[in-house]
PDB file of N, CA, C and O in Angstrom, chain B, residues numbered from 101:
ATOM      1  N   UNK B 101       1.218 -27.616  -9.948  1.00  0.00           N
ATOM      2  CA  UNK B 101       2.312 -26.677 -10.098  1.00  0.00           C
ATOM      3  C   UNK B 101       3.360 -26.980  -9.032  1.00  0.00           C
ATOM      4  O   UNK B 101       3.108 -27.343  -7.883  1.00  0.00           O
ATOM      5  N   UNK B 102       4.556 -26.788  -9.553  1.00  0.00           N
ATOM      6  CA  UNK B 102       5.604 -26.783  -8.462  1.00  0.00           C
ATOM      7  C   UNK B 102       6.247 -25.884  -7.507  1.00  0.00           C
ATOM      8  O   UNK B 102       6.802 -24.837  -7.839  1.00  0.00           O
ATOM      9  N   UNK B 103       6.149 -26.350  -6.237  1.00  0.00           N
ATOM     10  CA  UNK B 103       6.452 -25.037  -5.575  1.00  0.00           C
ATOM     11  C   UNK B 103       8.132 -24.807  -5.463  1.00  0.00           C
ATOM     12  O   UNK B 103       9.113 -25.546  -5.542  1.00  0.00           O
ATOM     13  N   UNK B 104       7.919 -23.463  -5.249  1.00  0.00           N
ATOM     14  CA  UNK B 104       9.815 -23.498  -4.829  1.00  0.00           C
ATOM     15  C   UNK B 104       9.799 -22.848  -3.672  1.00  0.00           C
ATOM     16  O   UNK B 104       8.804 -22.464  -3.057  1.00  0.00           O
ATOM     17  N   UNK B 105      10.978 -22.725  -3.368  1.00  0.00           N
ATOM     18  CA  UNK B 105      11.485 -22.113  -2.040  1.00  0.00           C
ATOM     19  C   UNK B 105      12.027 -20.633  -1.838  1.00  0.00           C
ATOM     20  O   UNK B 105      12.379 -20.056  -2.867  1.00  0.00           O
ATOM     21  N   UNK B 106      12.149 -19.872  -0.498  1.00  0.00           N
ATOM     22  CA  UNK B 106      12.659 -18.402  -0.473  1.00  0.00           C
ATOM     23  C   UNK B 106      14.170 -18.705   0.163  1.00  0.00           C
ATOM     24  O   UNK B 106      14.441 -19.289   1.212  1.00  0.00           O
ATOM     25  N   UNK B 107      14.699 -18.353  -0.423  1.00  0.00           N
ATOM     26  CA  UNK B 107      15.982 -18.365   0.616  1.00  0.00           C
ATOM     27  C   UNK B 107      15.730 -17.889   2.218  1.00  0.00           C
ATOM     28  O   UNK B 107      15.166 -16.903   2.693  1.00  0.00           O
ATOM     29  N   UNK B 108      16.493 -19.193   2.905  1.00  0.00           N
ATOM     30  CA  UNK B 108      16.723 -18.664   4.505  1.00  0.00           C
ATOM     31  C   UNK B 108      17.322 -17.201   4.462  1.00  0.00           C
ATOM     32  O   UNK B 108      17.928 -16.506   3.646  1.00  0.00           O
ATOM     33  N   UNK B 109      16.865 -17.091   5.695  1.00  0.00           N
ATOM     34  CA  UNK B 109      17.322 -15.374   6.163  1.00  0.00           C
ATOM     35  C   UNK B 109      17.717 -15.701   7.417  1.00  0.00           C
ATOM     36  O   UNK B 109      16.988 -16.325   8.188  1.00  0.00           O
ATOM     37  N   UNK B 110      18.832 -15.325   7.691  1.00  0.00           N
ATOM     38  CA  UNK B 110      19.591 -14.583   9.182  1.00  0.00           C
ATOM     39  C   UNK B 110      19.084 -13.605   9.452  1.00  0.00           C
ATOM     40  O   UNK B 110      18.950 -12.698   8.630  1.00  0.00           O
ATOM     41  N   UNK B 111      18.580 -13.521  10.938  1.00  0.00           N
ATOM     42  CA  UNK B 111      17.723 -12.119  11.573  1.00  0.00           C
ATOM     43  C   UNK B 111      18.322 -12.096  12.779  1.00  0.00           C
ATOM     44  O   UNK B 111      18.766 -13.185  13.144  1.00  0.00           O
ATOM     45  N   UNK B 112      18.481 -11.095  13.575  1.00  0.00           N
ATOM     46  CA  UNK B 112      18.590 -10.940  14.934  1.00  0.00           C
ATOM     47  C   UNK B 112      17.739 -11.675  16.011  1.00  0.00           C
ATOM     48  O   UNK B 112      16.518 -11.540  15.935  1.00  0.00           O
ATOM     49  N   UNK B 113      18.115 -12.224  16.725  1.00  0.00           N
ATOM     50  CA  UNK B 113      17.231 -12.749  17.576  1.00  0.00           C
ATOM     51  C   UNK B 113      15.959 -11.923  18.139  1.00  0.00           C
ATOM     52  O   UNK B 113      14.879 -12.490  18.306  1.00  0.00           O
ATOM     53  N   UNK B 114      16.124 -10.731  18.386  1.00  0.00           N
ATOM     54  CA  UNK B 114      15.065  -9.892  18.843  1.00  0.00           C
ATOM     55  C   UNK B 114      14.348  -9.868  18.095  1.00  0.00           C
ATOM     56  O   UNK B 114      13.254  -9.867  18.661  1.00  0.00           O
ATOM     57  N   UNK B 115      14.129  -9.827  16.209  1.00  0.00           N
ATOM     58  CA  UNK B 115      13.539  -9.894  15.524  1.00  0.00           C
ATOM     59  C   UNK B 115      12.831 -11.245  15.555  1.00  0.00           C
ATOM     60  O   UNK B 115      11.678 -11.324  15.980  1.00  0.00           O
ATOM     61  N   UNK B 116      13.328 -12.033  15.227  1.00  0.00           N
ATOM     62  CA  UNK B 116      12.310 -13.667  15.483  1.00  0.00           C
ATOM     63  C   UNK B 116      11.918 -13.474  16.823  1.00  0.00           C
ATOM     64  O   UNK B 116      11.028 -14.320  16.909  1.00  0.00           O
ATOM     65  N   UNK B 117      11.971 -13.041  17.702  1.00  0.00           N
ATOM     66  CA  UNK B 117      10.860 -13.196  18.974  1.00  0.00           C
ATOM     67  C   UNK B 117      10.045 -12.180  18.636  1.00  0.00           C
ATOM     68  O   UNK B 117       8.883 -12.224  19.038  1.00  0.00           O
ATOM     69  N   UNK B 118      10.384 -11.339  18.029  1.00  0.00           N
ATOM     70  CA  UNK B 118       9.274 -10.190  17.781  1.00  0.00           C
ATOM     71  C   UNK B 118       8.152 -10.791  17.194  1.00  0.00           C
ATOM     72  O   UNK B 118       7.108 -11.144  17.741  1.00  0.00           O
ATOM     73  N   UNK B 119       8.596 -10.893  15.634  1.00  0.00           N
ATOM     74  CA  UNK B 119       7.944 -12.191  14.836  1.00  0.00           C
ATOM     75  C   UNK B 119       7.064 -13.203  15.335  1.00  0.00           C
ATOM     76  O   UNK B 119       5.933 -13.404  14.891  1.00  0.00           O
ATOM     77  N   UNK B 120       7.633 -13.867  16.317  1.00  0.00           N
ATOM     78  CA  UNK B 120       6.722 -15.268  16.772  1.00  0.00           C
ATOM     79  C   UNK B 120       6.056 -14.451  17.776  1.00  0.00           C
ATOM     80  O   UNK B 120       4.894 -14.852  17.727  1.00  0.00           O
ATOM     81  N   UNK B 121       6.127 -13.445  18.748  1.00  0.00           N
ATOM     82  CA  UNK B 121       5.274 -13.101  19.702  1.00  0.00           C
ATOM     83  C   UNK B 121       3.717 -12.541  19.183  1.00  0.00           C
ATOM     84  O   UNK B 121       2.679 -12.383  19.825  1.00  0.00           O
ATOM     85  N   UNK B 122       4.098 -12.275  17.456  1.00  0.00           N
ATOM     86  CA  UNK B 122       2.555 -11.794  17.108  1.00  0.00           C
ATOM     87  C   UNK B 122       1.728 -12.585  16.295  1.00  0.00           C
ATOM     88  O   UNK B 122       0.711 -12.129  15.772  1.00  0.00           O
ATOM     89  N   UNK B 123       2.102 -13.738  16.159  1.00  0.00           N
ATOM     90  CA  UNK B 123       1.716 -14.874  15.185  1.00  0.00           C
ATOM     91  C   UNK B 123       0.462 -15.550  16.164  1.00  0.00           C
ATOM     92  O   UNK B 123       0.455 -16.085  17.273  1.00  0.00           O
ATOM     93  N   UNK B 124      -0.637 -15.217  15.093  1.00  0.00           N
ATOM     94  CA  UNK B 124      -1.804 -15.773  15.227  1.00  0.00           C
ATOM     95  C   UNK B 124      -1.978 -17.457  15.540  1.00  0.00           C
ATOM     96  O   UNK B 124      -1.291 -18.295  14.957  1.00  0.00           O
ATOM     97  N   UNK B 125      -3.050 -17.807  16.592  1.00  0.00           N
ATOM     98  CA  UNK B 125      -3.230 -19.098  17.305  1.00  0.00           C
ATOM     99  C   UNK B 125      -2.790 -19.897  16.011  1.00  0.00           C
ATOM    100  O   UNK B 125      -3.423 -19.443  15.057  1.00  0.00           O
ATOM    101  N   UNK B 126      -2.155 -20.663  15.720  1.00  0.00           N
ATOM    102  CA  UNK B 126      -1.868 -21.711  15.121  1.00  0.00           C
ATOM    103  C   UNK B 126      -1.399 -21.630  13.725  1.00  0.00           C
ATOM    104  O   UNK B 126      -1.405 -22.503  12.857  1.00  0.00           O
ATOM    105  N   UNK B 127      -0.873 -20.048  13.667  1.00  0.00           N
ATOM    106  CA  UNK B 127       0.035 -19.924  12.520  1.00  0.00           C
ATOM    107  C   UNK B 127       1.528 -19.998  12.925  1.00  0.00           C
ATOM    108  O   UNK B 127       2.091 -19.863  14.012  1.00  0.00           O
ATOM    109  N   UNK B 128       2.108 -20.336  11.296  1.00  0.00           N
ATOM    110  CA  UNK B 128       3.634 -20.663  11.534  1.00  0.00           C
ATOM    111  C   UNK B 128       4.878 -19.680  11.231  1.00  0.00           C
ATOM    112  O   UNK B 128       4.885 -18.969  10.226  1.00  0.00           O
ATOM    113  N   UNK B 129       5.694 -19.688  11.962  1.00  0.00           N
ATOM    114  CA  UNK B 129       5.952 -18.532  11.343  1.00  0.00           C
ATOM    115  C   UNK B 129       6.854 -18.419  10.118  1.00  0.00           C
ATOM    116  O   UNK B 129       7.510 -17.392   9.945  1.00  0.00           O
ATOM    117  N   UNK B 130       6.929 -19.829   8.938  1.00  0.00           N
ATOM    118  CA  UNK B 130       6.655 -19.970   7.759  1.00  0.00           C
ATOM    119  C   UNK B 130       5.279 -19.410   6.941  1.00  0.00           C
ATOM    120  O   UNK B 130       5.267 -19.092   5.752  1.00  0.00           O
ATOM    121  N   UNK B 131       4.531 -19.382   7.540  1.00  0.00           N
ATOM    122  CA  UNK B 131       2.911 -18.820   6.931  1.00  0.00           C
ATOM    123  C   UNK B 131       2.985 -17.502   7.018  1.00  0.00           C
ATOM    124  O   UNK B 131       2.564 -16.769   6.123  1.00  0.00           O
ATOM    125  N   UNK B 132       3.672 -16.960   8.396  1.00  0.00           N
ATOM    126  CA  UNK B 132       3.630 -15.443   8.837  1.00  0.00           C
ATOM    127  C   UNK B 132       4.774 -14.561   7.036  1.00  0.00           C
ATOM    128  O   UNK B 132       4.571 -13.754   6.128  1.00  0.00           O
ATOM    129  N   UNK B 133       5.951 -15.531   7.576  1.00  0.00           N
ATOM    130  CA  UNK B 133       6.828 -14.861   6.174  1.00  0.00           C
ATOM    131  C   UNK B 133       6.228 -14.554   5.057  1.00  0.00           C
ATOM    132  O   UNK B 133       6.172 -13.420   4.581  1.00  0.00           O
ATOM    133  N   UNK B 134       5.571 -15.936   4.409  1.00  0.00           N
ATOM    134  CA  UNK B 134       4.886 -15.925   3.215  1.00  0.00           C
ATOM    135  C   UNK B 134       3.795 -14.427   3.085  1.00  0.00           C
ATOM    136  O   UNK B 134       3.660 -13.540   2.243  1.00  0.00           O
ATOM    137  N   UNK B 135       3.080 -14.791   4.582  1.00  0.00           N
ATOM    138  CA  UNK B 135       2.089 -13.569   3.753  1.00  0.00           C
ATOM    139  C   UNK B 135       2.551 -12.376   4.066  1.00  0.00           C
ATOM    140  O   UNK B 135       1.785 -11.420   3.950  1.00  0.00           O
ATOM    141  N   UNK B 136       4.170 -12.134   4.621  1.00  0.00           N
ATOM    142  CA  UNK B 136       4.421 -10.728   4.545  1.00  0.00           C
ATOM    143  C   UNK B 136       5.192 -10.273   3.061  1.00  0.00           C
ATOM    144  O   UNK B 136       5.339  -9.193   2.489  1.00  0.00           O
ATOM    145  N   UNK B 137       5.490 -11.303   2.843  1.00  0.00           N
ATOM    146  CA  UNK B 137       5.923 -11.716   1.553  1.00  0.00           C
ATOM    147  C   UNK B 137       5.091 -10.770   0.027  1.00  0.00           C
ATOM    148  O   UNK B 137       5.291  -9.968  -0.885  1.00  0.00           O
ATOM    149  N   UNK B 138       4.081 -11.652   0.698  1.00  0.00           N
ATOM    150  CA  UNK B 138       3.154 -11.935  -0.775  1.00  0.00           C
ATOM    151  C   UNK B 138       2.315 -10.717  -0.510  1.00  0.00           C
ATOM    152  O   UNK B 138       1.750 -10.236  -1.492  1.00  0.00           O
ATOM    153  N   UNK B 139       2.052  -9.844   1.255  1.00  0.00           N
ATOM    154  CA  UNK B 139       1.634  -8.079   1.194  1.00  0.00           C
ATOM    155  C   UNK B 139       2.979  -6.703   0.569  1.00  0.00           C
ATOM    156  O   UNK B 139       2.791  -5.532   0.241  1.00  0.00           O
ATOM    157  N   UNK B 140       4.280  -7.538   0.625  1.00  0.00           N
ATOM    158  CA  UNK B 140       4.666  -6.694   0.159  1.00  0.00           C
ATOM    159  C   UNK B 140       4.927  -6.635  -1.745  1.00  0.00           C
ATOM    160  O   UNK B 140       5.341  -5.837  -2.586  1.00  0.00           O
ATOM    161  N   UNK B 141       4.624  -7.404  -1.707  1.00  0.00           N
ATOM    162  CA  UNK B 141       4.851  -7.447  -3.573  1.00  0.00           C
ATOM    163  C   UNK B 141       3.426  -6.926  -3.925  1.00  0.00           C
ATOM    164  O   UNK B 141       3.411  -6.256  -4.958  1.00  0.00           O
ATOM    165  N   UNK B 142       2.694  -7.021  -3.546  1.00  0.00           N
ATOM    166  CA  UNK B 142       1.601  -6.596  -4.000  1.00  0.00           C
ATOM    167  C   UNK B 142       1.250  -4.914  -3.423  1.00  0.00           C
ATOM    168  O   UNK B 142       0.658  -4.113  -4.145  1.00  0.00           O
ATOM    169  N   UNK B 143       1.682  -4.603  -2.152  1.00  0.00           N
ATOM    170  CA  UNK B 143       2.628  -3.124  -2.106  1.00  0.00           C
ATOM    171  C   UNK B 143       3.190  -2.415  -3.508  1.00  0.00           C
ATOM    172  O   UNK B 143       2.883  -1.515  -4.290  1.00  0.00           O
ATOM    173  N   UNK B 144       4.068  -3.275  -3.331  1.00  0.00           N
ATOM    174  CA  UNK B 144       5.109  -2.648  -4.726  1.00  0.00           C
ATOM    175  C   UNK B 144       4.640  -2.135  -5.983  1.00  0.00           C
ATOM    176  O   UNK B 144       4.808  -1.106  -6.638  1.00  0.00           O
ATOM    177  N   UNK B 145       3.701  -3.690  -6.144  1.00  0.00           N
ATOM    178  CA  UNK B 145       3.183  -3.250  -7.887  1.00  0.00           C
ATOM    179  C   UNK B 145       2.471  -2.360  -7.650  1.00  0.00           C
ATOM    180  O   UNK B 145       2.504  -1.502  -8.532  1.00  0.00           O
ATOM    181  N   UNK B 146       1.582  -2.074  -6.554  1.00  0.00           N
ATOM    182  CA  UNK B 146       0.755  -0.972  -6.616  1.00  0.00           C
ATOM    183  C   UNK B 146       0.943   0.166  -6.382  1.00  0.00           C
ATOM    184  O   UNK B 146       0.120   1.059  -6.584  1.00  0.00           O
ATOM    185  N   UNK B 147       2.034   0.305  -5.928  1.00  0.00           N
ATOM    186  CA  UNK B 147       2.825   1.417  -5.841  1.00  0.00           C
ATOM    187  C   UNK B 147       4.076   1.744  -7.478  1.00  0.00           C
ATOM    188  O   UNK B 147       4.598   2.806  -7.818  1.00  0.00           O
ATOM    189  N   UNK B 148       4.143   0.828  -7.911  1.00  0.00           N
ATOM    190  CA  UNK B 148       5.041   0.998  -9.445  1.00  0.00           C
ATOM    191  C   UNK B 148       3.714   1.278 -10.074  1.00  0.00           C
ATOM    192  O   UNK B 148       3.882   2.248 -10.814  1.00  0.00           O
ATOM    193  N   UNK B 149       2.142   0.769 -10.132  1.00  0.00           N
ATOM    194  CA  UNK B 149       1.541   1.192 -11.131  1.00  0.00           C
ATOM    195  C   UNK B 149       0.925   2.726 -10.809  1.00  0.00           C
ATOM    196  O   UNK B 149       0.763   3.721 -11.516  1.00  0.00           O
ATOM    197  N   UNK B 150       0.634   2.396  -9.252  1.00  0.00           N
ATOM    198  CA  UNK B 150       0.600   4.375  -9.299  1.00  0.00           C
ATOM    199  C   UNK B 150       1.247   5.420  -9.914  1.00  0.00           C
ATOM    200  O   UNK B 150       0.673   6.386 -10.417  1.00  0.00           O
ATOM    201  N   UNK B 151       2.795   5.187  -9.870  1.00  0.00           N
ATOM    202  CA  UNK B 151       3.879   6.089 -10.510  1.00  0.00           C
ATOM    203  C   UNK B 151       3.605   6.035 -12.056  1.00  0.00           C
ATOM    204  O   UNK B 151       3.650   7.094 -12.683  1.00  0.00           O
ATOM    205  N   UNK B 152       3.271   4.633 -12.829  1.00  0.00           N
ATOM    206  CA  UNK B 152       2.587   4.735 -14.038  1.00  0.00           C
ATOM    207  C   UNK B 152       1.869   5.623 -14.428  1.00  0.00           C
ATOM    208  O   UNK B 152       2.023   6.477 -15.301  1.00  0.00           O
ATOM    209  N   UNK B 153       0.695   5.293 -13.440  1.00  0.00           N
ATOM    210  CA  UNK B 153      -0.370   6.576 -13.769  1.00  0.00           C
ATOM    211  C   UNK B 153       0.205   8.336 -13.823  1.00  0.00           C
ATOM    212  O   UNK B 153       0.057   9.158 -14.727  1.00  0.00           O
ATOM    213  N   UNK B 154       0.806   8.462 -12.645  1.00  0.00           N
ATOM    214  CA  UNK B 154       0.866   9.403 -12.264  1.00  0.00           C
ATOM    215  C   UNK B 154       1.818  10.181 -13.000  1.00  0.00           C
ATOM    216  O   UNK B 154       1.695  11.405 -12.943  1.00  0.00           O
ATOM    217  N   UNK B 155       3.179   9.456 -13.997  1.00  0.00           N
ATOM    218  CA  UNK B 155       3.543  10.007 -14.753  1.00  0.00           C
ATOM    219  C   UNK B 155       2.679   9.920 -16.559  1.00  0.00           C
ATOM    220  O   UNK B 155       2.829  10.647 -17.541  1.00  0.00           O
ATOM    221  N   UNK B 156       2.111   9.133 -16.413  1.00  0.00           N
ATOM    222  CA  UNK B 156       1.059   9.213 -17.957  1.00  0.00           C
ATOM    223  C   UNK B 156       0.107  10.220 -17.866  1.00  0.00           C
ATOM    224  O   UNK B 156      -0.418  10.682 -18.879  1.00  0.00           O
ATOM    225  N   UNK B 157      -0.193  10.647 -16.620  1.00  0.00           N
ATOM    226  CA  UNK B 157      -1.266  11.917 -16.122  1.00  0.00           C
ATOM    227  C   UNK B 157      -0.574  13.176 -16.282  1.00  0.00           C
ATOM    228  O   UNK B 157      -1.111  14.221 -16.648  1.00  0.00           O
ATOM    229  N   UNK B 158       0.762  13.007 -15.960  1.00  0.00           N
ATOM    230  CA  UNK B 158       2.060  14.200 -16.480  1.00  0.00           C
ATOM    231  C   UNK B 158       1.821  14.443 -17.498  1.00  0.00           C
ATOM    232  O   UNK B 158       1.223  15.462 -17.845  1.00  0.00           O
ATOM    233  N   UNK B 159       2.227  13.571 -18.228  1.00  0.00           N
ATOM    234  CA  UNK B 159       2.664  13.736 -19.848  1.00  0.00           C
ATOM    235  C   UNK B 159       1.153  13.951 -20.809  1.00  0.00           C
ATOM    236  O   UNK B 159       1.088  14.643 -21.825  1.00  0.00           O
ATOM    237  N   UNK B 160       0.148  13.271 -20.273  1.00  0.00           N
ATOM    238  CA  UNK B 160      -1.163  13.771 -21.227  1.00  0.00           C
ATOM    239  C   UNK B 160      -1.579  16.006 -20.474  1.00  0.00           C
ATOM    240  O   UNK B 160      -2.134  16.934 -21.063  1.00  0.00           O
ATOM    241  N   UNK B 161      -1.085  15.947 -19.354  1.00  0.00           N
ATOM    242  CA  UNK B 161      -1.301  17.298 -19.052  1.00  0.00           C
ATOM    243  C   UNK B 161      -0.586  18.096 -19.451  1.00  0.00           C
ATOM    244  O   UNK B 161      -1.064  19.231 -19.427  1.00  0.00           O
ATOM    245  N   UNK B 162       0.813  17.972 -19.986  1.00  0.00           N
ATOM    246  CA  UNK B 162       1.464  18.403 -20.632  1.00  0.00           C
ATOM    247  C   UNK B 162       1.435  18.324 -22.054  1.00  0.00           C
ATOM    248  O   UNK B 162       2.094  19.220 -22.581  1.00  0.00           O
ATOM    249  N   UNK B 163       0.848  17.489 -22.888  1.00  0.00           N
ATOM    250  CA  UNK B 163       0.617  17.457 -23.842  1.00  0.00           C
ATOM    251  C   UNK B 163      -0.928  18.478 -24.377  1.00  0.00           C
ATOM    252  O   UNK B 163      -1.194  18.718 -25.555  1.00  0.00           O
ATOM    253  N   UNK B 164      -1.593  18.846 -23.419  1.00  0.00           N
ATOM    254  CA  UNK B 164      -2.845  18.935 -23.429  1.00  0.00           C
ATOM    255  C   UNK B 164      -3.022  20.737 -23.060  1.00  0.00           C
ATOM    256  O   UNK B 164      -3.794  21.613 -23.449  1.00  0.00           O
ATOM    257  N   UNK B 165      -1.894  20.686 -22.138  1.00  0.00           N
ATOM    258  CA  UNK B 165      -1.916  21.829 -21.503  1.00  0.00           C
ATOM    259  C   UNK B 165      -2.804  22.363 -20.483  1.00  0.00           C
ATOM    260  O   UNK B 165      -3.121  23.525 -20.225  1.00  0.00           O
ATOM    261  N   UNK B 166      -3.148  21.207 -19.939  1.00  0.00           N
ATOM    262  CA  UNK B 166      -4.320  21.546 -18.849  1.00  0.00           C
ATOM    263  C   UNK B 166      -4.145  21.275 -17.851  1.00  0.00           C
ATOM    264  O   UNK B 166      -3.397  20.309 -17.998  1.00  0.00           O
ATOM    265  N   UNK B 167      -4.297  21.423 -16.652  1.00  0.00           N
ATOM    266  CA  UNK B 167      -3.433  21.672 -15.233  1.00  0.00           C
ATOM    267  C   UNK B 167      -4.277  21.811 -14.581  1.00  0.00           C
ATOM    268  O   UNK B 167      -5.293  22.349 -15.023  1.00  0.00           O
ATOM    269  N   UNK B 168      -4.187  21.324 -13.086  1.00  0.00           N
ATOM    270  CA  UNK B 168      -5.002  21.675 -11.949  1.00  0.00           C
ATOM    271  C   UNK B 168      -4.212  22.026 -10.915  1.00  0.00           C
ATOM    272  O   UNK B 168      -3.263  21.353 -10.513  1.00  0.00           O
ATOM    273  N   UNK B 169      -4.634  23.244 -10.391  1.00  0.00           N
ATOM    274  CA  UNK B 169      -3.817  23.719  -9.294  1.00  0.00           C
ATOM    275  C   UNK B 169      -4.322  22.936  -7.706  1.00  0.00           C
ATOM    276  O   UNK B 169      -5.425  22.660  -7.235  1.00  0.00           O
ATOM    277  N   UNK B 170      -2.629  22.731  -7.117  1.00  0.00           N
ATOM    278  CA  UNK B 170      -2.782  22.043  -5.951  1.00  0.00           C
ATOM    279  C   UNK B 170      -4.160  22.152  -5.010  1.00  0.00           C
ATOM    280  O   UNK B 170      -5.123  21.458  -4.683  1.00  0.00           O
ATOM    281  N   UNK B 171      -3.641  23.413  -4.807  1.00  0.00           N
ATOM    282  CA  UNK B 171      -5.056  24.455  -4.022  1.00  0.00           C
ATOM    283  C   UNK B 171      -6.320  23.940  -3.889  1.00  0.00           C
ATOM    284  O   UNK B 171      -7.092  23.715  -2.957  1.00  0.00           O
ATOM    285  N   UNK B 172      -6.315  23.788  -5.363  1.00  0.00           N
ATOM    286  CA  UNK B 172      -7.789  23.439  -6.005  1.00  0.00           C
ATOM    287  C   UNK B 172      -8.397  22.041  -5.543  1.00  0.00           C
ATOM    288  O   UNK B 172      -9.493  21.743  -5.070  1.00  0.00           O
ATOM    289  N   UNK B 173      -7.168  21.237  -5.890  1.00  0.00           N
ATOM    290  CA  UNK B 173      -6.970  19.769  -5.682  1.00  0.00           C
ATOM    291  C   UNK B 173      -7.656  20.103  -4.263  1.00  0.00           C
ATOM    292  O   UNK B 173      -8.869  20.246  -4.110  1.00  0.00           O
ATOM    293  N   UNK B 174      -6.654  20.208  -3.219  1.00  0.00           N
ATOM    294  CA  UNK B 174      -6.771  19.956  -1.457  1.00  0.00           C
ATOM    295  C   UNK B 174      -8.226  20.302  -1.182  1.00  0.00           C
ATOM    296  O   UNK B 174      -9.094  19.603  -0.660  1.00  0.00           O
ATOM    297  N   UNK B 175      -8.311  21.883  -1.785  1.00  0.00           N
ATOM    298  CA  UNK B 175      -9.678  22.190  -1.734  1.00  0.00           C
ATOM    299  C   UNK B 175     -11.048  21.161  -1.723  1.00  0.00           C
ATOM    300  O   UNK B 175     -11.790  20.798  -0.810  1.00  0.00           O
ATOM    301  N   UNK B 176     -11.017  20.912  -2.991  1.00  0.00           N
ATOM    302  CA  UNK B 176     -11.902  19.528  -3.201  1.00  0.00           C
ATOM    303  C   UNK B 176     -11.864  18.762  -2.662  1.00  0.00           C
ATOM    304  O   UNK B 176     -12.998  18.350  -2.417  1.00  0.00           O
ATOM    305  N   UNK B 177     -11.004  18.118  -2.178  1.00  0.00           N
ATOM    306  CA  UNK B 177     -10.451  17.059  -1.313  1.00  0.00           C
ATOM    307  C   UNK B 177     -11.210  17.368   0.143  1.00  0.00           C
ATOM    308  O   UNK B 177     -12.298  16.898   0.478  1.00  0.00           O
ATOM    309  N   UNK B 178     -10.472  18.167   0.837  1.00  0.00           N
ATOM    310  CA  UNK B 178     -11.406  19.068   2.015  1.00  0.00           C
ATOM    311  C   UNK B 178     -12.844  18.787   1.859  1.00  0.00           C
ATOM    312  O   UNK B 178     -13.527  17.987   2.499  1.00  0.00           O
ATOM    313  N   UNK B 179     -13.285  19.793   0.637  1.00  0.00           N
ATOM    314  CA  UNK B 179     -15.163  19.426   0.696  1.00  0.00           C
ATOM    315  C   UNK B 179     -14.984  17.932   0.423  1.00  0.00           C
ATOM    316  O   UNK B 179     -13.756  18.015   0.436  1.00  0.00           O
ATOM    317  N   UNK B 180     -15.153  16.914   0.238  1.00  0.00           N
ATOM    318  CA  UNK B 180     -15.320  16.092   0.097  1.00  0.00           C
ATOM    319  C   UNK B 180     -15.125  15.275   1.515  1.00  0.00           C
ATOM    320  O   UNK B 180     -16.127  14.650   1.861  1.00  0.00           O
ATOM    321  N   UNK B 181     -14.017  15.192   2.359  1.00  0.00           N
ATOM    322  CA  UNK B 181     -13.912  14.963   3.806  1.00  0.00           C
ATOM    323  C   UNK B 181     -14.934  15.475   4.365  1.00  0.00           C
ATOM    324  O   UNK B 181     -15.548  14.660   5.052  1.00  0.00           O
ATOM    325  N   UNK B 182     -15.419  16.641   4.340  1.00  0.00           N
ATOM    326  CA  UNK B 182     -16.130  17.500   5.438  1.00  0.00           C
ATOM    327  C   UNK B 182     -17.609  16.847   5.070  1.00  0.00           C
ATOM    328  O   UNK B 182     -18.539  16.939   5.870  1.00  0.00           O
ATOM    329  N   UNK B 183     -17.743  16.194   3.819  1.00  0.00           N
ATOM    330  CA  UNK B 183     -19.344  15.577   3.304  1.00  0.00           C
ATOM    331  C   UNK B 183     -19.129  14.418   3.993  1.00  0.00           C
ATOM    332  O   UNK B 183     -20.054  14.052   4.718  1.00  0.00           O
ATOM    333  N   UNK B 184     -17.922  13.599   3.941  1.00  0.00           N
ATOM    334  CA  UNK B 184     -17.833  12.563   4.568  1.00  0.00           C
ATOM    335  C   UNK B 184     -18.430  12.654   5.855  1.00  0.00           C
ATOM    336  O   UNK B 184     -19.504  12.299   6.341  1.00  0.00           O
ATOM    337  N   UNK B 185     -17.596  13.129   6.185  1.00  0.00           N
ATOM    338  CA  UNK B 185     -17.602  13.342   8.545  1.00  0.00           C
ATOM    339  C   UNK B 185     -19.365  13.633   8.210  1.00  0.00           C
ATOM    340  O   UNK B 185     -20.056  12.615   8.165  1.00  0.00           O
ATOM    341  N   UNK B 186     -20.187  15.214   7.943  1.00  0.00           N
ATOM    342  CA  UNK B 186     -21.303  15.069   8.037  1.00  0.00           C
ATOM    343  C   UNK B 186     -22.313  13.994   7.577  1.00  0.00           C
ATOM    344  O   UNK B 186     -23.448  14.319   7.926  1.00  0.00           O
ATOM    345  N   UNK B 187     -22.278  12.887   6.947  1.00  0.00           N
ATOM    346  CA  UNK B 187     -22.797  11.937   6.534  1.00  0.00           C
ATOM    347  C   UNK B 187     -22.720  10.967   7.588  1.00  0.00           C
ATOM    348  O   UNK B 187     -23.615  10.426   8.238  1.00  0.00           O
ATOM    349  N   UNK B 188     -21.006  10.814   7.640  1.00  0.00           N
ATOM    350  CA  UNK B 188     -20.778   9.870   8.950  1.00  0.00           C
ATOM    351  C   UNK B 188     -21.695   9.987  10.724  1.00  0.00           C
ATOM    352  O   UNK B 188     -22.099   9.229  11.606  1.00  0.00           O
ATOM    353  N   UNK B 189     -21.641  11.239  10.462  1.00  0.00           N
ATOM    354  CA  UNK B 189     -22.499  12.051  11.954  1.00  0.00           C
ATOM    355  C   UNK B 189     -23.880  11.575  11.815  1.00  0.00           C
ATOM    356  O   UNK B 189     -24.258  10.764  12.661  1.00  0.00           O
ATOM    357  N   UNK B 190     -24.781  11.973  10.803  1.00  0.00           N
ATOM    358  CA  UNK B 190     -25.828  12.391  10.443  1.00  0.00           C
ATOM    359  C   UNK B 190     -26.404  10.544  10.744  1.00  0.00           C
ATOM    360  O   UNK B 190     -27.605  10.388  10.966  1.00  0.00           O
ATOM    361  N   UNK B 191     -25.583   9.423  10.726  1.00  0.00           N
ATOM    362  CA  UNK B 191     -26.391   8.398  10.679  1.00  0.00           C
ATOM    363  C   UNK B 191     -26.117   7.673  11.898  1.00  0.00           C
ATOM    364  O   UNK B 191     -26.732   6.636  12.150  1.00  0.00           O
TER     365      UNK B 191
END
């Protein structure tokens, strides 16, 4: 396969020393770009397919008429933390 290229970027100088001051023993900071690159696209989609869900979860609850109150939600959520931490303790 053929590779291509990202367009150069102009940055502030403080930024490229920032950049190179955290770059791992014998990475470049061509390698560093790439994989901030390639964490943020994969950010994105997973964040565009959440909103997917989260509006198809709308529209079937609205279609359905069935609803869960926030409350309820956090609630659960809560017991479920608080099983966590005691589990976490307990071992």
């Amino acid at each position: 396969m053929k590779t291509a290229t990202i367009p150069s970027l102009r940055v502030d100088p403080e930024l490229r020393q920032s950049a190179e001051s955290v770059l791992a023993e014998g990475e470049s900071l061509s390698s560093f770009v790439e994989q901030a690159i390639r964490a943020t696209v994969a950010q994105r989609l997973a964040e565009r397919e959440f909103i997917a869900r989260g509006l198809l979860a709308r529209d079937n609850a609205r279609r359905g008429g069935v609803y869960v109150e926030a409350a309820d939600v956090v609630s659960r959520l809560e017991g479920m933390l608080e099983k966590a931490k005691a589990g976490r303790a307990a071992a």
